[in-house]
Backbone as CSV, one residue per row, in Angstrom:
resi,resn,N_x,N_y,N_z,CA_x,CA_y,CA_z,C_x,C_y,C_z
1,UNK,47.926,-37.455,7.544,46.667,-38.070,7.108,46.206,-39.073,8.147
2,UNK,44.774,-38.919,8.170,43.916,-39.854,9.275,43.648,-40.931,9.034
3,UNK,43.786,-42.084,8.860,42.951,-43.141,8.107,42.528,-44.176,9.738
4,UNK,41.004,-44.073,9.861,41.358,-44.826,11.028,39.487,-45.841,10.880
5,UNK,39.917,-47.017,11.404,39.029,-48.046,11.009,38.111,-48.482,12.195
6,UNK,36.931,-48.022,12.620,35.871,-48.244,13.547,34.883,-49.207,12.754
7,UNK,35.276,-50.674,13.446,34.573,-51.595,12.830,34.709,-53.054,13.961
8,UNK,33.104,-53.696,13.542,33.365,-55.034,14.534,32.637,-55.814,13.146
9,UNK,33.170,-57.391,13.127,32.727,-57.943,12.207,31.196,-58.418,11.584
10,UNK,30.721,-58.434,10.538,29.428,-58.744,10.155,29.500,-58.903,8.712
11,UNK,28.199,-58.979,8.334,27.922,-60.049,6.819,27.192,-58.866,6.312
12,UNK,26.972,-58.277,5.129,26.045,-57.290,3.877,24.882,-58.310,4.063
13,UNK,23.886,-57.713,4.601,22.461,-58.172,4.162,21.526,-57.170,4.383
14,UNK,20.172,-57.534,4.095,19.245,-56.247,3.830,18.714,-56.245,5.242
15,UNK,19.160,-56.144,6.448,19.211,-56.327,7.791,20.178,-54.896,8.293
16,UNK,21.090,-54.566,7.295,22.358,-54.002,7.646,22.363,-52.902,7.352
17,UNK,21.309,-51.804,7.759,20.700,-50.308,7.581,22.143,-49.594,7.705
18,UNK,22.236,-48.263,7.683,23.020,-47.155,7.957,21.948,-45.740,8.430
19,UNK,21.923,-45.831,9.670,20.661,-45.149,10.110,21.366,-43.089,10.582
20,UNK,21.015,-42.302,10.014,21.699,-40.697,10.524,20.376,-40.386,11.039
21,UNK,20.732,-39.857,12.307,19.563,-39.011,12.943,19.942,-37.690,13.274
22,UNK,19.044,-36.774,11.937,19.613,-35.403,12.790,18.565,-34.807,13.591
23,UNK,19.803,-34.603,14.822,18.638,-34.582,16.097,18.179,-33.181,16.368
24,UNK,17.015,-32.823,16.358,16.206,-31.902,16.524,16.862,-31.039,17.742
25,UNK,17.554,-29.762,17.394,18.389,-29.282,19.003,18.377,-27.555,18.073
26,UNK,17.074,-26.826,17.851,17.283,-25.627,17.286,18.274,-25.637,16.005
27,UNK,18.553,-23.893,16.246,19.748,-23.768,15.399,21.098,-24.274,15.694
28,UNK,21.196,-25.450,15.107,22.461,-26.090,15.304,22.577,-27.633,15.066
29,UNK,23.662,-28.349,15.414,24.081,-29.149,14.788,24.591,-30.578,15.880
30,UNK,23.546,-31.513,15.694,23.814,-32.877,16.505,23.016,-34.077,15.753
31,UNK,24.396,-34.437,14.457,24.131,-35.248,14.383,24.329,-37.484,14.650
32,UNK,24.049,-38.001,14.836,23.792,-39.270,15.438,23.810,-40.160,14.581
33,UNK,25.020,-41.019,13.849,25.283,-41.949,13.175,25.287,-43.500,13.524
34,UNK,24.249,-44.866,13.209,24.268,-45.417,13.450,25.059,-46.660,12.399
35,UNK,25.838,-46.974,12.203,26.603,-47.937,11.434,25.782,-49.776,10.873
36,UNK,26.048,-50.422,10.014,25.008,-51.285,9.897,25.711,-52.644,10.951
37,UNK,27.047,-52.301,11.585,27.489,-53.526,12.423,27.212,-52.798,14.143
38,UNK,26.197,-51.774,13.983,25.986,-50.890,15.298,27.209,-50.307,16.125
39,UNK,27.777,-50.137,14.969,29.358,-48.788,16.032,28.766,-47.687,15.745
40,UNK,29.088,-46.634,15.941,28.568,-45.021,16.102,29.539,-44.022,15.891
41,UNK,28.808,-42.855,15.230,29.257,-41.519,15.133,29.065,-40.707,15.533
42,UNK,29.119,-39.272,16.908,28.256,-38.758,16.795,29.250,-37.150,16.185
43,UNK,28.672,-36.324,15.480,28.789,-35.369,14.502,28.212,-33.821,15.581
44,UNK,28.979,-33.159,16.272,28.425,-32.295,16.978,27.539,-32.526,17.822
45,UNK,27.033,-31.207,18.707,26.430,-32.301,20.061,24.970,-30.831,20.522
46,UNK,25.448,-29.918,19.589,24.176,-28.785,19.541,24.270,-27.824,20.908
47,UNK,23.727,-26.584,20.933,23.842,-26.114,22.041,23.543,-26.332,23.376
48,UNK,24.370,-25.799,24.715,24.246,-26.042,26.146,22.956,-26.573,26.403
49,UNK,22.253,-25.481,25.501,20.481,-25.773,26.528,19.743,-26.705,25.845
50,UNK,20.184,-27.480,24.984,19.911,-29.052,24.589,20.469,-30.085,24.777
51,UNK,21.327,-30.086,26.039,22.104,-31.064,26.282,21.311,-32.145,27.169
52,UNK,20.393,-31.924,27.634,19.159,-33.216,28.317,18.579,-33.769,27.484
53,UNK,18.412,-33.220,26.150,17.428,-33.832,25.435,18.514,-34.630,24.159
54,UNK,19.851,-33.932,24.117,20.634,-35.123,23.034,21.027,-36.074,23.929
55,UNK,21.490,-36.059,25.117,21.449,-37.181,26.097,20.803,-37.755,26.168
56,UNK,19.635,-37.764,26.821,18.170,-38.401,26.681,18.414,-39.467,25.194
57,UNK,18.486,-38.736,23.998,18.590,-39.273,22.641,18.969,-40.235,22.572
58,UNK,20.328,-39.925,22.769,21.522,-40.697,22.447,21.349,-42.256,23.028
59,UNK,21.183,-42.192,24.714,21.122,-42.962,25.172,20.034,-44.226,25.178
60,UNK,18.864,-43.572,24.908,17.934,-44.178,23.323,18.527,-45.260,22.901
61,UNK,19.146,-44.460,21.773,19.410,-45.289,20.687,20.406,-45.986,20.912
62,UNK,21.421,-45.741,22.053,22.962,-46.350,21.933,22.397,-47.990,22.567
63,UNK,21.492,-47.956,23.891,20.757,-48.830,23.877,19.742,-49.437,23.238
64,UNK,19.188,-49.268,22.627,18.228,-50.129,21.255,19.217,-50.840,20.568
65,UNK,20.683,-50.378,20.353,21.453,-50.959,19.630,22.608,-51.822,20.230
66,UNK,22.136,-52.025,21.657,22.807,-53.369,22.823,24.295,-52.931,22.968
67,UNK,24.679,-51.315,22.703,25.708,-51.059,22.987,25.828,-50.260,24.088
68,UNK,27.200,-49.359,25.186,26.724,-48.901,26.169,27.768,-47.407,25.524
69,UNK,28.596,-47.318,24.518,29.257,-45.975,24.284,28.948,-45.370,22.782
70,UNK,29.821,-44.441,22.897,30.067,-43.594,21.737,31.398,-44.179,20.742
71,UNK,31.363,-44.778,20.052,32.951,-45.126,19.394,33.395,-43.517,18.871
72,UNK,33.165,-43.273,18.414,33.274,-41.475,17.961,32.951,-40.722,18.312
73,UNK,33.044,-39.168,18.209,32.594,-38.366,18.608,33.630,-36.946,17.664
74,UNK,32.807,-36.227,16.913,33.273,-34.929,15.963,32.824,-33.613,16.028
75,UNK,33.617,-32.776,16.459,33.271,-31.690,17.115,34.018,-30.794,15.196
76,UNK,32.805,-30.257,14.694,32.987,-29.961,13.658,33.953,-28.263,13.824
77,UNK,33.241,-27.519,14.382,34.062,-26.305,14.904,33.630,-25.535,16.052
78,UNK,34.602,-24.521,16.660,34.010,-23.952,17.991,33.018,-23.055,18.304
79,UNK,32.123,-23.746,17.698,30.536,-22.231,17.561,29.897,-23.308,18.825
80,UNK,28.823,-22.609,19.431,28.078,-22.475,20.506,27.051,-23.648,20.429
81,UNK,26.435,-23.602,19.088,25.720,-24.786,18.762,26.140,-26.093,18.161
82,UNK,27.491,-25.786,18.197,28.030,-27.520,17.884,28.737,-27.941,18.925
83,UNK,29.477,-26.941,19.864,30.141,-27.717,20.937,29.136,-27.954,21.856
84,UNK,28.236,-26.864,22.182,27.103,-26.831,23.951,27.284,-27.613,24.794
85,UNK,26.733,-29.059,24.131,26.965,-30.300,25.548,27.615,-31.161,25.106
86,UNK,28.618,-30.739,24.636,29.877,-31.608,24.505,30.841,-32.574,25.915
87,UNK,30.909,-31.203,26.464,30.750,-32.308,27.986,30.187,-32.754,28.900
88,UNK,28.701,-32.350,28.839,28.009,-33.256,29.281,27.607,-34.708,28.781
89,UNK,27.920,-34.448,27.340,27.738,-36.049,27.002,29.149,-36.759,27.412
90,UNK,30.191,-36.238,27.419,31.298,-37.016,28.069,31.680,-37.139,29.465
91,UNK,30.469,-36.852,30.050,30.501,-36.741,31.550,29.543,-38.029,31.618
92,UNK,28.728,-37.936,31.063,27.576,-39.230,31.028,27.411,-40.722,30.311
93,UNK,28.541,-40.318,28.688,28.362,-41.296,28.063,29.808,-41.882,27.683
94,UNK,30.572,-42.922,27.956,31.870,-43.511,27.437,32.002,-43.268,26.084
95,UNK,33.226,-42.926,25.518,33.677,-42.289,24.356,34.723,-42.394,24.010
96,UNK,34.889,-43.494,22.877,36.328,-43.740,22.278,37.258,-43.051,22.006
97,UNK,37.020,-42.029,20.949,37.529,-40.861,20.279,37.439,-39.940,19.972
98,UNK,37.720,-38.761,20.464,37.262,-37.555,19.665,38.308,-37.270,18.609
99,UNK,37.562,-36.382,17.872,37.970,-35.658,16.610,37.580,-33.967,16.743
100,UNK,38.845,-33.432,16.410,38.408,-31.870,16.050,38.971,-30.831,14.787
101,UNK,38.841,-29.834,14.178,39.684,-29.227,13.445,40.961,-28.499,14.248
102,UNK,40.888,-28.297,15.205,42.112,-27.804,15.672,41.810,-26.324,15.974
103,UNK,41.024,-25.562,15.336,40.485,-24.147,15.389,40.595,-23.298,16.618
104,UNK,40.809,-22.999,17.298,40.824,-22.374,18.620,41.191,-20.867,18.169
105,UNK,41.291,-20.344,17.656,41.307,-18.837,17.056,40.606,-17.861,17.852
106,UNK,39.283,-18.127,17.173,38.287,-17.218,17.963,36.767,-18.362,18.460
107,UNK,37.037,-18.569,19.239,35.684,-19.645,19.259,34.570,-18.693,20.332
108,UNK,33.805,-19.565,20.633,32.808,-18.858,21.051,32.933,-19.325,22.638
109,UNK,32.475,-18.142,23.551,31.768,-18.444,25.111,31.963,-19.805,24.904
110,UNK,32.787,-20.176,26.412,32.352,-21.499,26.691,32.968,-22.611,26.306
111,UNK,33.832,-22.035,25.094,34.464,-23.392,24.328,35.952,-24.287,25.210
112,UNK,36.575,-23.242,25.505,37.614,-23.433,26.437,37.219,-24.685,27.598
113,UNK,36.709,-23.831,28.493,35.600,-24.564,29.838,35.599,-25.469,29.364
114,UNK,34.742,-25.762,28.068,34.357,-27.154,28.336,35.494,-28.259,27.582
115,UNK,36.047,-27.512,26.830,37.377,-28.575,26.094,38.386,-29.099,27.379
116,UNK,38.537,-28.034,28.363,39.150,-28.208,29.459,38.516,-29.516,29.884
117,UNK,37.376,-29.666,29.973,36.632,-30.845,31.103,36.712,-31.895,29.663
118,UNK,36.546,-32.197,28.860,36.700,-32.947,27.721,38.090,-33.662,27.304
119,UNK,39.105,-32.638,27.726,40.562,-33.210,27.605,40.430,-33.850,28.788
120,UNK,40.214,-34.078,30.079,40.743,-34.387,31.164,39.896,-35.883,30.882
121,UNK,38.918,-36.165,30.126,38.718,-37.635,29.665,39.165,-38.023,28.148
122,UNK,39.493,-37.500,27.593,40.261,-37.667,26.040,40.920,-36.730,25.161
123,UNK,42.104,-36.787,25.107,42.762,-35.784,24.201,42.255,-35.669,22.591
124,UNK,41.696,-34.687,21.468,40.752,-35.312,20.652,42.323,-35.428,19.396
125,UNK,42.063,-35.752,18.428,42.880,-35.787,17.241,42.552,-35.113,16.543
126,UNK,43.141,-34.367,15.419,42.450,-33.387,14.385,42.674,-34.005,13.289
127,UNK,41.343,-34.021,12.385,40.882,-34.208,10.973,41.038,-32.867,9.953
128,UNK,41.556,-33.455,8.862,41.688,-32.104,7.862,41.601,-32.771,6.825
129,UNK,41.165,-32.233,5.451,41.199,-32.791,4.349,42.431,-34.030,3.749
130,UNK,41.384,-35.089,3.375,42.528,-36.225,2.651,42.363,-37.324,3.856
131,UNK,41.366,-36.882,5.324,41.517,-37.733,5.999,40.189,-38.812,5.781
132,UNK,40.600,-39.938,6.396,38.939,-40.871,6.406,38.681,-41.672,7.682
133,UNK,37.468,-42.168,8.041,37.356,-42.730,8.915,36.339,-43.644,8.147
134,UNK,36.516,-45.439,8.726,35.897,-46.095,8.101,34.887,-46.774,9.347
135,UNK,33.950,-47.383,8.788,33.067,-48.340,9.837,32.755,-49.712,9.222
136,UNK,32.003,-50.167,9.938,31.705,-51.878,9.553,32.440,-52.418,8.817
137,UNK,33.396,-52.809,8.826,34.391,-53.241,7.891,34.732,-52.578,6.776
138,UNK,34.730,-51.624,6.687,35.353,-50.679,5.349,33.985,-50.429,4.655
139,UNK,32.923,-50.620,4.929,31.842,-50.783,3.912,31.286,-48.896,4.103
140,UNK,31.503,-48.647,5.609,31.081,-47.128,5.217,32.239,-46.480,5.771
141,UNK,32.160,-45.334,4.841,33.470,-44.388,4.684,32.623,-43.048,5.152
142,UNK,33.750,-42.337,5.919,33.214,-40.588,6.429,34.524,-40.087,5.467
143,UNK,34.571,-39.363,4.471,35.626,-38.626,3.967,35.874,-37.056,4.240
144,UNK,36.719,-37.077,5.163,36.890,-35.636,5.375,36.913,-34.485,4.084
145,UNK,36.051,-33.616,3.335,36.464,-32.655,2.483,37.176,-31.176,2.612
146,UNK,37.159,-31.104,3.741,37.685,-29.842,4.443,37.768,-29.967,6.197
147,UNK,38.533,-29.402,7.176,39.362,-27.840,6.363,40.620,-28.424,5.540
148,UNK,41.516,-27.496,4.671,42.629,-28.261,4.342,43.490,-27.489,5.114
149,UNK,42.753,-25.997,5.741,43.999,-25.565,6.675,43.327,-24.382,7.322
150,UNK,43.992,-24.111,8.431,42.839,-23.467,9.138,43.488,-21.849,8.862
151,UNK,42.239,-21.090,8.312,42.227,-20.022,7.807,40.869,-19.406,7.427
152,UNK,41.078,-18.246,7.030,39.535,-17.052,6.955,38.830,-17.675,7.967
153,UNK,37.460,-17.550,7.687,37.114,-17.374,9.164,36.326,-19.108,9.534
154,UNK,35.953,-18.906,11.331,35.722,-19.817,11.551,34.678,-21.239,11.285
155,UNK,34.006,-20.626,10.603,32.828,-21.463,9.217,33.494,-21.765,8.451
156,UNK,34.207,-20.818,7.953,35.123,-21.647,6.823,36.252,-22.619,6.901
157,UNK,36.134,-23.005,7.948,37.508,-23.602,8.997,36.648,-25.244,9.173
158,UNK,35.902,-25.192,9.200,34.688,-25.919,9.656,35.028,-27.772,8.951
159,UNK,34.578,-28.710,9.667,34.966,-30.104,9.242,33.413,-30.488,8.118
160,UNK,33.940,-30.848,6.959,33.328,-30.803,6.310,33.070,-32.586,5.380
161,UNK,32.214,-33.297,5.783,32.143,-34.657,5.452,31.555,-35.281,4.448
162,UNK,32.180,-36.184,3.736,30.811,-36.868,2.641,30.704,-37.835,3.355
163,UNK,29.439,-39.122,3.470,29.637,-40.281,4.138,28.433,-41.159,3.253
164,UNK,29.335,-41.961,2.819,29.353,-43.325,1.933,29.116,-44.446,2.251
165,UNK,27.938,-45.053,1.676,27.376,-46.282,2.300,27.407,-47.376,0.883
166,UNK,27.954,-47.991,0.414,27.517,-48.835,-0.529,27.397,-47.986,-1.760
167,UNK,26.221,-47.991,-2.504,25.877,-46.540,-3.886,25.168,-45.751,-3.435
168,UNK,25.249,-45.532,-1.737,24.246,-44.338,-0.990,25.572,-43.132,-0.564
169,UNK,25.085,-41.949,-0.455,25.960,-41.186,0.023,25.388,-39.805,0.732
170,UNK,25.787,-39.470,1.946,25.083,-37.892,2.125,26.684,-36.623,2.611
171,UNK,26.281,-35.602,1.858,26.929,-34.235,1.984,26.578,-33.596,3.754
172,UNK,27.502,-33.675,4.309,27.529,-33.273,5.534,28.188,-31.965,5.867
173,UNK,27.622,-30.574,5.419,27.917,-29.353,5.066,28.548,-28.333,6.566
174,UNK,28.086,-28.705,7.663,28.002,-28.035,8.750,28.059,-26.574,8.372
175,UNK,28.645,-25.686,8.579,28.395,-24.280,8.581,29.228,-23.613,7.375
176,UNK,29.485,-24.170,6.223,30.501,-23.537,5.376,29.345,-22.183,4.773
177,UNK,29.987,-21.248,4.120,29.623,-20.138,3.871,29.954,-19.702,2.047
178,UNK,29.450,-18.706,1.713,29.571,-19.317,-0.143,31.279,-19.027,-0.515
179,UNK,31.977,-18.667,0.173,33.438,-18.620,-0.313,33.763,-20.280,-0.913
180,UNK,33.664,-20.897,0.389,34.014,-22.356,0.937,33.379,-23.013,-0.031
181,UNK,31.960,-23.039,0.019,30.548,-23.695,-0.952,31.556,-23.706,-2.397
182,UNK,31.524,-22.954,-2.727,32.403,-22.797,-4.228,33.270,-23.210,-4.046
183,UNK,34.423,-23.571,-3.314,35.747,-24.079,-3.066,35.506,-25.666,-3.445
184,UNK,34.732,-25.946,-2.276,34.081,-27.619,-2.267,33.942,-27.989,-3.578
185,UNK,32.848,-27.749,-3.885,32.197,-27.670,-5.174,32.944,-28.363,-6.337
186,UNK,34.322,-27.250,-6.308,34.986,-27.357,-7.498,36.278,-28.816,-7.148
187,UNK,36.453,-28.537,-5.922,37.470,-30.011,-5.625,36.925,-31.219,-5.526
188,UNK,35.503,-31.316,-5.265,34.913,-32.464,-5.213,33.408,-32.721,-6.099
189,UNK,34.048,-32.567,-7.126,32.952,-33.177,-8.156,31.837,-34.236,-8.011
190,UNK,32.124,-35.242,-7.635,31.974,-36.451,-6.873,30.775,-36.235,-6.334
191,UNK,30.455,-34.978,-5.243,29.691,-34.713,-4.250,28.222,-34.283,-4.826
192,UNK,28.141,-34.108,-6.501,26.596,-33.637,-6.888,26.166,-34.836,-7.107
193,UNK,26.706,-36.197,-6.666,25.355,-37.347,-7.002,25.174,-38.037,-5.672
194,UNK,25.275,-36.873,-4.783,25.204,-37.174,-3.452,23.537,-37.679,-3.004
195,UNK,23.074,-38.466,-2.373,21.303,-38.791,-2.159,20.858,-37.377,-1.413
196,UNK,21.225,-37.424,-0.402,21.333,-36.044,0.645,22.366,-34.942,0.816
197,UNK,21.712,-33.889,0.644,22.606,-33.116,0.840,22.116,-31.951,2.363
198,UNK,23.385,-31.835,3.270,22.685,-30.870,4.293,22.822,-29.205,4.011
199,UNK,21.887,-28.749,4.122,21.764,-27.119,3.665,23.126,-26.673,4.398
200,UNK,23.918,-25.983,4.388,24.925,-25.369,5.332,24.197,-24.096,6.069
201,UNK,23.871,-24.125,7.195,24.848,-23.246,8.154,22.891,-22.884,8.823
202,UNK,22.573,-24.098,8.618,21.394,-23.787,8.966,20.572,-22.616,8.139
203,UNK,20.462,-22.545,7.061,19.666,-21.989,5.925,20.115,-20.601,6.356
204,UNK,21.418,-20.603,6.226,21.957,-18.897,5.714,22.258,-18.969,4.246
205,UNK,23.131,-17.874,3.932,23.572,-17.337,2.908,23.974,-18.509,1.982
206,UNK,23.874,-18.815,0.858,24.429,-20.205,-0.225,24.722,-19.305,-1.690
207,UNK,25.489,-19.678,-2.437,25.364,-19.538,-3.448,24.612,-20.534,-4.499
208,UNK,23.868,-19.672,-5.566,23.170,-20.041,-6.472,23.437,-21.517,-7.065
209,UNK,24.860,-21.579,-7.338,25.677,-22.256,-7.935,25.735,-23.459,-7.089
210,UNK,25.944,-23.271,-5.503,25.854,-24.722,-4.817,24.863,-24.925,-4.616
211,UNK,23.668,-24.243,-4.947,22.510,-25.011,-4.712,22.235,-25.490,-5.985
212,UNK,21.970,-25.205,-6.929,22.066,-25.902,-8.046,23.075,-27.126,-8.877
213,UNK,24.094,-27.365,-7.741,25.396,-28.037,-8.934,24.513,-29.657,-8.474
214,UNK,23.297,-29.995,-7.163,23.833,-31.083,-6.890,22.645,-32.111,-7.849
215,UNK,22.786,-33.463,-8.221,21.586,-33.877,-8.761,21.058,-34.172,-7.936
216,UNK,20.475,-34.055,-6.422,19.254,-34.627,-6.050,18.485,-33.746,-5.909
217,UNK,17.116,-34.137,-5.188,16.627,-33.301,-4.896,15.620,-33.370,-3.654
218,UNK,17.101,-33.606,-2.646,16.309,-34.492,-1.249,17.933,-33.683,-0.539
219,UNK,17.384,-32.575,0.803,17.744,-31.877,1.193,17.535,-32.023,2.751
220,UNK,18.248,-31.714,3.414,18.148,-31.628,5.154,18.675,-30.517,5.313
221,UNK,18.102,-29.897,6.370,17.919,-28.307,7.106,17.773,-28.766,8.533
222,UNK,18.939,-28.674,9.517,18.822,-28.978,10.785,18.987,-26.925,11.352
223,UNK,18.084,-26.695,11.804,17.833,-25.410,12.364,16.777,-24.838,13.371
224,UNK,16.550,-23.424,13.742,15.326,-23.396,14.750,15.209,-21.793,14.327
225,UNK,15.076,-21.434,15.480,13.685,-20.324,15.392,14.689,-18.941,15.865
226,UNK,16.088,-19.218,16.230,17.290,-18.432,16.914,17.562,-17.598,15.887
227,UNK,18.222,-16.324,16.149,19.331,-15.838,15.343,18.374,-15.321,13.628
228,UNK,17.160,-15.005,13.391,16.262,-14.853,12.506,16.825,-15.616,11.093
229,UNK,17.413,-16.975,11.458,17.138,-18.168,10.708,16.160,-19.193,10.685
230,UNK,15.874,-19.452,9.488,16.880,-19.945,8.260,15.963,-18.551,7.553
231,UNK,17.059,-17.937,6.215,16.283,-17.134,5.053,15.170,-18.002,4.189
232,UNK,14.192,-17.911,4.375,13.924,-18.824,3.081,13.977,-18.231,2.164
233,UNK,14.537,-17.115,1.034,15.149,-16.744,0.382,15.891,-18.106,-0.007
234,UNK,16.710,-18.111,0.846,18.208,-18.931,0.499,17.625,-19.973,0.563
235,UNK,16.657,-20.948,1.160,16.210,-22.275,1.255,15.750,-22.503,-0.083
236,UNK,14.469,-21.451,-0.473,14.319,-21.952,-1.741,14.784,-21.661,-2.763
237,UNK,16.551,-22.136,-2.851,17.437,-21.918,-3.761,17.791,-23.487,-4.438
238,UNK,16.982,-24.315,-3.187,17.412,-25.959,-3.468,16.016,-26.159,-3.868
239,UNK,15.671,-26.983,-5.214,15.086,-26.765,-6.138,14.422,-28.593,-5.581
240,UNK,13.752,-28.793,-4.687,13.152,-29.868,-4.546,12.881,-30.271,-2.724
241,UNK,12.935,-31.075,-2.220,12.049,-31.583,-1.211,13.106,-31.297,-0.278
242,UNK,12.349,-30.215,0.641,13.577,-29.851,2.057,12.868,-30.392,3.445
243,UNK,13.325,-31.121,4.219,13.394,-31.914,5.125,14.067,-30.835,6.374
244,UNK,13.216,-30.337,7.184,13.995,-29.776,8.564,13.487,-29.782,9.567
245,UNK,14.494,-30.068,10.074,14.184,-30.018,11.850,13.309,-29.000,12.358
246,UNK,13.048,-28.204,12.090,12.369,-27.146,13.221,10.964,-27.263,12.848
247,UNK,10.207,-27.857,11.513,8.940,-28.513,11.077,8.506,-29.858,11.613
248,UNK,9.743,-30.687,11.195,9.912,-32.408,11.375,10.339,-32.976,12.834
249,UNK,10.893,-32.053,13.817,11.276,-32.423,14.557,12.872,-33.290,14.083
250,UNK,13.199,-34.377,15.210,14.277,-35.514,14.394,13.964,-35.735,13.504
251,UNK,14.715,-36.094,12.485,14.704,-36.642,10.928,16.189,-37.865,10.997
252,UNK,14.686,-38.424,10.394,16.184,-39.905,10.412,15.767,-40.475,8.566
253,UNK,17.403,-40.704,8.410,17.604,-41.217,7.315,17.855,-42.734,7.283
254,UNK,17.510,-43.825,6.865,18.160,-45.142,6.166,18.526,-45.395,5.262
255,UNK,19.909,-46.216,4.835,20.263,-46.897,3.712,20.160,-47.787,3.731
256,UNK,20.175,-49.151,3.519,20.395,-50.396,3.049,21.573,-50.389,1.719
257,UNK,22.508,-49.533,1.277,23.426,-49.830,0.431,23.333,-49.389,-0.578
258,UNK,22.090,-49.438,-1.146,21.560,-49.297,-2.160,20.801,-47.777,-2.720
259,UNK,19.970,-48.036,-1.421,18.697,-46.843,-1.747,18.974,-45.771,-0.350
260,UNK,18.195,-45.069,-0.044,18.843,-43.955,0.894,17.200,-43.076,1.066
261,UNK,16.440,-43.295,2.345,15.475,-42.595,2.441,15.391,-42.167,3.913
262,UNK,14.130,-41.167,3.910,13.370,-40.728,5.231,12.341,-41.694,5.813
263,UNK,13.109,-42.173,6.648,12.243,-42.228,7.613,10.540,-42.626,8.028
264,UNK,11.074,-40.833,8.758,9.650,-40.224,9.370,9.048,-39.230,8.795
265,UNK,9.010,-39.770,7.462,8.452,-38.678,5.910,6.985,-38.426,6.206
């Protein structure tokens, strides 16, 4: 078990946002966690041929927030659009820690190469269910919900997060598939009074059942125009206000502790 504490000291006030930016990079997955004592997450890094523009991003925001690295960094699994510029951002940007599932099975083009150039600046650690990572003083929690072991296939293998701010919370789905969806579901009850929930796998296949178990009805869809995704079939299976990247561009979320909104609504 992981339990590991990314935090610098500060005071709860309505000053003390929890800012997620999911960054606009097609079909795929880079998302950008800003903490309310300004340490960082970043959650996948999206494919090769968006690696100027999550750089570009990143470096944005890591400066707006008077810092110069990455404290984190989570490489959810070895698909094409979550690793891409994985080392180019670790060629460019200082980086505390990585995190991975361990998966190396069957990954995709490319994954090797670049883990190769990625180990030679940080060996990563692997996360599996039961693990947590905390920030700002314990106040926000990432709870690992999956994998609990690496098996069937590589979506289903996939790092799977809730992340907890105060009475705010968002479902961080990355690519699970409806085997998994139903698996979750049933071990983590917890997860239907989630504020946000992210569509998995970039608006593929869902079951009925996980789109319906959750009470909100405030949804994120980070996807593009690749691979003849997203179904909207399957999108409009979530029964209220869907938020995605390939309409919205970035979509950024805030908490203050309490409440949990968009942005750039």
């Amino acid at each position: 078990m992981v339990l590991i504490a990314i935090q610098s000291s500060f005071a709860f006030s309505e000053d003390n946002l929890l800012k997620i930016h999911f960054i606009s990079v097609g079909y795929g997955d880079s998302i950008f966690i800003e903490m309310p004592d300004k340490s960082n997450l970043l959650i996948d890094s999206g494919h090769k041929k968006y690696s100027e523009k999550v750089i570009s991003y990143l470096l944005s925001q890591i400066q707006l927030s008077g810092v110069d690295k990455l404290n984190a960094v989570i490489l959810t699994h070895p698909h094409q659009d979550h690793f891409g510029s994985l080392d180019k951002i670790f060629e460019t940007i200082p980086v505390d820690k990585l995190y991975y599932n361990s998966d190396e099975r069957d990954p995709h083009k490319g994954y090797f190469a670049v883990m190769k150039k990625v180990r030679e600046i940080i060996e990563p650690t692997v996360l599996q269910r039961g693990d947590k990572l905390t920030f700002s003083s314990g106040d926000v929690e990432l709870m690992i919900l999956d994998p609990k072991d690496i098996s069937g296939t590589t979506n289903d293998s996939t790092i799977v997060a809730w992340l907890k701010y105060g009475g705010t919370s968002v479902l961080l789905s990355s690519d699970i598939q409806i085997k998994k969806q139903d698996q979750i579901m049933r071990a983590f009850d917890f997860i239907k009074d989630s504020d946000f929930v992210q569509i998995p796998h970039h608006g593929g296949y869902v079951s009925q059942e996980f789109a319906s178990f959750f009470n909100t009805k405030k949804f994120i869809l980070s996807t593009g125009p690749e691979y003849g995704k997203p179904y909207e079939e399957e999108v409009n299976k979530f029964k209220g206000k869907v938020y995605r990247t390939d309409k919205m561009g970035t979509i950024v979320i805030e908490s203050d502790g309490k409440n949990m909104w968009v942005v750039n609504e």
